[in-house]
N, C-alpha and C positions, 0 to 999 in steps of 0.2 A: 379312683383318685378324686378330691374333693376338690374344687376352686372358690374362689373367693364367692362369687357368684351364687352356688350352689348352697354354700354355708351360709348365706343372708338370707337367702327363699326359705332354708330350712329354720333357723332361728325366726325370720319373719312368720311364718307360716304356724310354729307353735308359741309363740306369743300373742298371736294373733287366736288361736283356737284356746287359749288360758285366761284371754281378758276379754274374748267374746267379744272382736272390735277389727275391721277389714284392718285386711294391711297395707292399704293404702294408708290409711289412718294413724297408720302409729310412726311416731317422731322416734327414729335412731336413738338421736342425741337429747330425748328427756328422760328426766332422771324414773330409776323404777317407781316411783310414787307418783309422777306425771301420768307416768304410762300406765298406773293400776296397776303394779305387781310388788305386793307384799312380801316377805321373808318367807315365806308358806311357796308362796306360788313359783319364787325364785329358785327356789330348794327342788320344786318338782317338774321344775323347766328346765335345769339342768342335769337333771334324771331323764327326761326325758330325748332333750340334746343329746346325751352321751349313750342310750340307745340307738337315737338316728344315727349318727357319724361312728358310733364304735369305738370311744375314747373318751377319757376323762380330760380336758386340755388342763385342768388343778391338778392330775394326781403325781403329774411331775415334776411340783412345785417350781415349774417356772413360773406359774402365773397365781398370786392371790386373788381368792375371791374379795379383799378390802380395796381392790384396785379396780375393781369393776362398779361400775355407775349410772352406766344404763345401755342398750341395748345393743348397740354401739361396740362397744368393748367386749361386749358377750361373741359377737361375730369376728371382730378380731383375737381373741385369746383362743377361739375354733379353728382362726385361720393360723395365725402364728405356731400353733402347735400338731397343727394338719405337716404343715410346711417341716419341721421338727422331726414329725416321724417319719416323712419321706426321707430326709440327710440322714437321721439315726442309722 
């Protein structure tokens, strides 16, 4: 089981290894263009998120990707939908 916790390390951790920039260093709450992450690199970060955790949190259209804005939200729509398929 994932916790919120673990789902922020993990999204920190490969955002952090795609913009080549500690993770201390990266702002949550700045927009993906703040943080260096292009539509290329967002497309292959959540490729790769849904390797780590084992689930797509889009593919059950609770969550659009036009609702997400920066990194922030990425860890929430993980955790929101972590939570989702535990109740499922």
């Amino acid at each position: 089981m994932l916790n919120q916790e673990k789902i922020e390390c993990g999204v920190l951790n490969k955002v952090s290894e795609l913009i080549t920039v500690d993770v201390a260093d990266i702002d949550i709450k700045a927009t993906f263009e703040e943080v260096g992450l292009d539509s290329l690199s967002l497309a292959m970060l959540f490729i790769e998120l849904e390797m780590l955790f084992g689930f797509d949190p889009l593919g059950e259209g609770n969550s659009l990707l036009s609702d997400i804005h920066c990194v922030s939200d990425i860890i929430d729509i993980f955790t929101r939908n972590e939570e989702s398929l535990l109740l499922g």
